[in-house]
C-alpha positions as CSV (number, residue, x, y, z in Angstrom):
1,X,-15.5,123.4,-39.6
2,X,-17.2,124.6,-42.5
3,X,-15.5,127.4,-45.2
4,X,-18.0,129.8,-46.6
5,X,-18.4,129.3,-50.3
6,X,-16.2,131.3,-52.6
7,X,-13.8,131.1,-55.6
8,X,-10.5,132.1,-54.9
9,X,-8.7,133.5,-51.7
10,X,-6.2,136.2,-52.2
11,X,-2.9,134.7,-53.2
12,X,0.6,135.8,-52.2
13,X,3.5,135.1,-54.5
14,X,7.1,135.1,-53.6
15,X,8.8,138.0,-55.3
16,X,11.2,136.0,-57.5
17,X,11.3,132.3,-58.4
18,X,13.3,130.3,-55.4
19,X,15.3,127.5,-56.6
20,X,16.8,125.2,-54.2
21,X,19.3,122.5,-55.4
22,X,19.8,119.3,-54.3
23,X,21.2,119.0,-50.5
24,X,23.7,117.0,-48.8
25,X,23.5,116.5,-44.9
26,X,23.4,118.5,-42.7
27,X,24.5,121.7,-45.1
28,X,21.9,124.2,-46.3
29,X,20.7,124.9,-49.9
30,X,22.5,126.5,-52.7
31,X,19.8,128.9,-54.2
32,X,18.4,130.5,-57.6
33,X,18.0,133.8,-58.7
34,X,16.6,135.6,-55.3
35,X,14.6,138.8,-55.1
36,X,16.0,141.6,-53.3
37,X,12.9,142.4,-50.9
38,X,13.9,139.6,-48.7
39,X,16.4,137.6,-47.6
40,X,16.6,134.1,-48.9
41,X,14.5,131.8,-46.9
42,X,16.8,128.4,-45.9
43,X,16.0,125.3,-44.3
44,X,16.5,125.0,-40.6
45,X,17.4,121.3,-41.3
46,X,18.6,119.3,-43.7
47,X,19.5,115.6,-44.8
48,X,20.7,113.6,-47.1
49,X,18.3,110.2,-48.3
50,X,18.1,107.6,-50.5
51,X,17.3,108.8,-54.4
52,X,14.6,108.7,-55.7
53,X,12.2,109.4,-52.7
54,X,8.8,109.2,-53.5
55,X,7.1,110.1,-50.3
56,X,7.0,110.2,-46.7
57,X,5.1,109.5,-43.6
58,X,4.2,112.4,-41.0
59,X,7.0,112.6,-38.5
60,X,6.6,111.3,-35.1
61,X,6.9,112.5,-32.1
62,X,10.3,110.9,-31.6
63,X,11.5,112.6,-34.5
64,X,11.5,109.4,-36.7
65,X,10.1,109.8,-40.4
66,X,9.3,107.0,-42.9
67,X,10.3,107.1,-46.7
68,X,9.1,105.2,-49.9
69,X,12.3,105.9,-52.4
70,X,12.9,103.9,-55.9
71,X,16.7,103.8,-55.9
72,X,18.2,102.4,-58.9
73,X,14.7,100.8,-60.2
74,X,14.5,98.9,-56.5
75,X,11.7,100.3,-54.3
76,X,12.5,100.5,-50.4
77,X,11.0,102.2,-47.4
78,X,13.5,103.6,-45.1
79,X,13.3,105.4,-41.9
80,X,15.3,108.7,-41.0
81,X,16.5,109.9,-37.7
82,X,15.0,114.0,-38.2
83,X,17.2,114.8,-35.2
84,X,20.7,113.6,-37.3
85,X,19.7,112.5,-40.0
86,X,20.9,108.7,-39.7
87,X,19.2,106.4,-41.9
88,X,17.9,103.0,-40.9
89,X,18.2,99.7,-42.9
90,X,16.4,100.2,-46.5
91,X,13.1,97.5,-46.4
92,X,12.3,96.1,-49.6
93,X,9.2,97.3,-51.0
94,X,7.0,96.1,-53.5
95,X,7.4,97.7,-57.4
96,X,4.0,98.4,-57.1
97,X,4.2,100.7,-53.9
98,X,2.7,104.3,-54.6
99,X,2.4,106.0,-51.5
100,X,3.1,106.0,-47.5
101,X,2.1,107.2,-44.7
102,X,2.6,106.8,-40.8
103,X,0.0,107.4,-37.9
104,X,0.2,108.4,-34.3
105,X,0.4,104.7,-33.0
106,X,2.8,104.3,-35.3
107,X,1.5,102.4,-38.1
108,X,3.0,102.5,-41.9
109,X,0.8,102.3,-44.7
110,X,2.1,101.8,-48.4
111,X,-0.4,102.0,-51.0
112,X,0.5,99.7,-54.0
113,X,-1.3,100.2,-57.8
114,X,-1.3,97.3,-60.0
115,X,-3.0,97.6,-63.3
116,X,-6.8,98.1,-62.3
117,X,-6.5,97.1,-58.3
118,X,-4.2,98.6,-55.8
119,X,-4.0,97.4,-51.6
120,X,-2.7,99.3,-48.8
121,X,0.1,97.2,-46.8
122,X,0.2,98.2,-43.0
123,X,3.9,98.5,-41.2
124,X,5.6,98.3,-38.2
125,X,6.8,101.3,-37.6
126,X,9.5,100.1,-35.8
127,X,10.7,97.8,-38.4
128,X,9.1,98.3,-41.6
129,X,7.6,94.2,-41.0
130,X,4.4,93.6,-42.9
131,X,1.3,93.1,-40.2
132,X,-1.6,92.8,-42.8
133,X,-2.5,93.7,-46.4
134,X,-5.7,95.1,-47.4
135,X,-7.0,95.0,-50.9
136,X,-8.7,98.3,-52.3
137,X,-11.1,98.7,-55.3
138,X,-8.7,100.9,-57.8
139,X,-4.8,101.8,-57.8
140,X,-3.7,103.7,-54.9
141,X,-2.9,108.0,-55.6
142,X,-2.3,109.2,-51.9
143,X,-2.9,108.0,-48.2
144,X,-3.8,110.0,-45.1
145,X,-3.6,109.1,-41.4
146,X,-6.8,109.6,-39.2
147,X,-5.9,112.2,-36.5
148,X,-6.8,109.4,-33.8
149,X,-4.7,106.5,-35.7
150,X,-7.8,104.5,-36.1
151,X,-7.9,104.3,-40.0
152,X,-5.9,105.6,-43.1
153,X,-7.9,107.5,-46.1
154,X,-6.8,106.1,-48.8
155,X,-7.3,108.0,-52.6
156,X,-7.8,105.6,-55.2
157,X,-8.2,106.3,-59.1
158,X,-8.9,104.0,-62.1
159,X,-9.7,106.0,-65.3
160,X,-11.8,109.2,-64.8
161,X,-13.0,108.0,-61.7
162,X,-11.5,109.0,-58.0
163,X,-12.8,108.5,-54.6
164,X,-11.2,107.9,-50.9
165,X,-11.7,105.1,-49.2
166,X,-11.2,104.3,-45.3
167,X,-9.2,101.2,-44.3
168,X,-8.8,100.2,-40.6
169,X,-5.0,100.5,-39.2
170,X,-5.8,97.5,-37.2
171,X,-6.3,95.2,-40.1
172,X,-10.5,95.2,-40.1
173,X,-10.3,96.0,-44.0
174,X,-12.1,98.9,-45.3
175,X,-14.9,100.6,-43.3
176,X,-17.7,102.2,-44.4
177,X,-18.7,103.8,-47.6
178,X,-16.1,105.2,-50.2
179,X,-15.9,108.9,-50.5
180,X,-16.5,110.1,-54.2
181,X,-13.7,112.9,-55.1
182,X,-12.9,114.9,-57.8
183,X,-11.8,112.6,-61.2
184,X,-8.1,114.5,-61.1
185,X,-7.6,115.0,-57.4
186,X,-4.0,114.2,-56.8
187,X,-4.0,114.8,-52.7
188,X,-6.4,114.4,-49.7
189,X,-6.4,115.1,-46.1
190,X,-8.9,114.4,-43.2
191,X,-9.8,117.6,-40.9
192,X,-9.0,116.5,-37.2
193,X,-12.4,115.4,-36.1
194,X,-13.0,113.1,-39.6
195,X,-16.1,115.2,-40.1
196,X,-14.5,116.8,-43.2
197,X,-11.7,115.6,-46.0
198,X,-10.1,118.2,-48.1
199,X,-9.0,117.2,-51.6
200,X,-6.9,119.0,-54.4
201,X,-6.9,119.3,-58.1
202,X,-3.9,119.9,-59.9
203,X,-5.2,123.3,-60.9
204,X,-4.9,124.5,-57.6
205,X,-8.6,124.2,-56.4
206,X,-9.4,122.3,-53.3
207,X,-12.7,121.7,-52.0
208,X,-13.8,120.4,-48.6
209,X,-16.5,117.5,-48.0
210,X,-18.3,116.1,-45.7
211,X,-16.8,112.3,-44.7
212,X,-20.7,111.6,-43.8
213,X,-22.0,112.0,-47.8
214,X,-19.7,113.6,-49.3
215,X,-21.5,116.8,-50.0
216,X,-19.1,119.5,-51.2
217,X,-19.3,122.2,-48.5
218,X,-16.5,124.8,-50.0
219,X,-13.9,125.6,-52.5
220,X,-11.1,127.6,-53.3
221,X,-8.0,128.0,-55.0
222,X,-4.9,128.8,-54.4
223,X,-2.6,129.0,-57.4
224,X,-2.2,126.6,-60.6
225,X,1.0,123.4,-60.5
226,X,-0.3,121.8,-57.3
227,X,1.3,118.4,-55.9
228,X,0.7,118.2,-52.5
229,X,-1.4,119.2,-48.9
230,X,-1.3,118.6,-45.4
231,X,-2.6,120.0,-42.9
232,X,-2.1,121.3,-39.2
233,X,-3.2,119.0,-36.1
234,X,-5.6,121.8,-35.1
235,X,-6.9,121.4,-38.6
236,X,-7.1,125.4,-38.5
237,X,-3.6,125.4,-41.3
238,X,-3.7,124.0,-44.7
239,X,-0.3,123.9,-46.6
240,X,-0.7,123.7,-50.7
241,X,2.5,122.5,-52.6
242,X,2.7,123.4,-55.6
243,X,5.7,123.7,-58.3
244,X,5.3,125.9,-61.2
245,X,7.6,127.0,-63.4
246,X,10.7,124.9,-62.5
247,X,10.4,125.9,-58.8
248,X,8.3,124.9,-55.5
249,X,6.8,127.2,-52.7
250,X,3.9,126.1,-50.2
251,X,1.1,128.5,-49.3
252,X,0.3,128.5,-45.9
253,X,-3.2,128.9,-46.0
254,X,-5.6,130.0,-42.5
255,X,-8.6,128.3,-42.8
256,X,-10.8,130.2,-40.9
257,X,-10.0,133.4,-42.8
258,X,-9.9,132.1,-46.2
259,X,-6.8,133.7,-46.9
260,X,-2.9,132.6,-47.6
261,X,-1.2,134.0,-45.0
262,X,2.5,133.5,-46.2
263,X,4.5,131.3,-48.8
264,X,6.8,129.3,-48.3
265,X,9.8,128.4,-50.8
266,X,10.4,124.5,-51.0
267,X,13.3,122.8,-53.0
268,X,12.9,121.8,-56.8
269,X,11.7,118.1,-57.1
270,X,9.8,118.4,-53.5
271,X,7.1,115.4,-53.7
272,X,5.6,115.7,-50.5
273,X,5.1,117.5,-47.0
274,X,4.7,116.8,-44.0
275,X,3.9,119.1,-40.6
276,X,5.9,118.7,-37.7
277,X,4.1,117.0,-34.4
278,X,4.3,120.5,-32.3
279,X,3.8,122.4,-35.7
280,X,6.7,124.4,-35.7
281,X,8.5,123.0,-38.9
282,X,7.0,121.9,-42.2
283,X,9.3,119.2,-43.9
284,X,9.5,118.5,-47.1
285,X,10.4,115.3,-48.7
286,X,12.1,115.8,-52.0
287,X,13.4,113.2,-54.5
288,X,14.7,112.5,-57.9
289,X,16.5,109.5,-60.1
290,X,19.9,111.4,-59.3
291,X,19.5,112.6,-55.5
292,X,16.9,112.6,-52.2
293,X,16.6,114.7,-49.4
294,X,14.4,116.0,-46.2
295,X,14.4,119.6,-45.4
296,X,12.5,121.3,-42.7
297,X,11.6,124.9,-42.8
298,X,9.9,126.9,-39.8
299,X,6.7,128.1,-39.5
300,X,7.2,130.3,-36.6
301,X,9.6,132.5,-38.0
């Protein structure tokens, strides 16, 4: 899958800023000024989780989901029920951990930083227990799951210089060449067939490369404040959060046509997302020193 070369796609913008504060379980969101050419858009779930999340894992098919939290200065991983929102025993985590992710055979991987090196620890997934630690060459940004659950891509940065590297889930190390990247990408994720990685800046420009050379093959932008992507399982959906002005909203972007087909509002504080495994529901993990949360919004709707 290859975009054709251009600059910018045409944006959509909510009509007024969306705020959404922080959410206990199982109640919906208290909102901001609202625009009067819509309703307000509301989760269709919500749940309370530890403060201080920091990330999560894509959600499995069992509706369990991962999170990497720093509660009270002590870093855990914890596992949510999305179905009740019942949370599993907190694992301790290393001060070091940076980011998480979880893949289809349901493998963890945390991604520590640590001055000028950084590892990726893989996870049970039913458990949180440690199976293998695999040492990278610069802190660890942002990890990815391969669609097939062979490997995670793993973003690493040390000064100016970024790149993604690809480390086994079964514990074989890293495999094959590092992927060079934009110096100030914050975010990556793999197309379904590994033939492509998408990465974004925080100016809102993300460009796809090939995994092979890493040859940039097309870029675009999508609006300034960007945190976050994902993408859908068909690889044909690409979701950009971004946060701007004291608010958050995810374009919904359709590959094929270049073009944002709709935006989403997300909660203040939202530090990652995630896309459910039937691709109804986008959740959002969201997470500061004084609250944490989950929310899921639909996609069909």
């Amino acid at each position: 899958m290859i975009f054709k070369k251009v600059t910018k796609i045409g944006l959509l913008t909510l009509g007024a800023g969306v705020v959404f504060a922080a959410c206990s379980a199982n109640s919906g969101n208290s909102s901001g000024n609202q625009g009067t050419s819509a309703p307000p858009v509301k989760p269709v779930s919500s749940y309370a989780g530890p403060t201080g999340i920091l990330g999560a894992g894509a959600p499995q098919s069992n509706n369990m989901m991962w999170l990497l939290a720093n509660s009270t200065g002590n870093k855990t991983i914890v596992q949510i029920n999305l179905n009740n929102g019942n949370l599993g025993s907190p694992q301790p985590e290393s001060a070091n951990a940076s980011a998480i992710a979880e893949n289809v055979k349901g493998i963890i991987a945390v991604g520590t930083s640590a001055g000028s090196g950084g590892a990726v620890e893989l996870r049970n997934g039913t458990n949180g227990a440690l199976i293998a630690t695999t040492p990278v060459s610069a802190p660890v940004v942002d990890i990815a799951p391969s669609a097939d659950g062979s490997s995670f891509y793993v973003l690493t940065k040390l000064g100016s210089v970024s790149a993604v590297q690809v480390v086994s889930s079964g514990g074989r190390g890293v495999v094959g060449n590092s992927i060079p990247v934009a110096g100030d990408t914050i975010s990556m994720v793999p197309s379904a067939d590994g033939n492509f990685l998408f990465y974004l800046e925080p100016n809102g420009e993300v460009t796809e490369i090939s995994t092979a050379g890493g040859g940039s093959q097309a870029h675009f932008q999508v609006g300034a404040n960007a945190k976050a992507l994902a993408l859908s399982s068909d690889s044909q959906t690409l979701f950009v959060l971004k946060c701007p002005l004291g608010s958050c909203n995810v374009s919904v972007v359709d590959v094929v046509g270049q073009q944002v087909e709709k935006v989403i509002p997300a909660p203040i504080d939202t530090v990652q997302i995630q896309v459910s495994p039937d691709g109804s529901k986008i959740w959002d993990a969201v997470g500061n020193p004084a609250y944490g949360n989950v929310q899921a919004f639909s996609l069909t709707g």
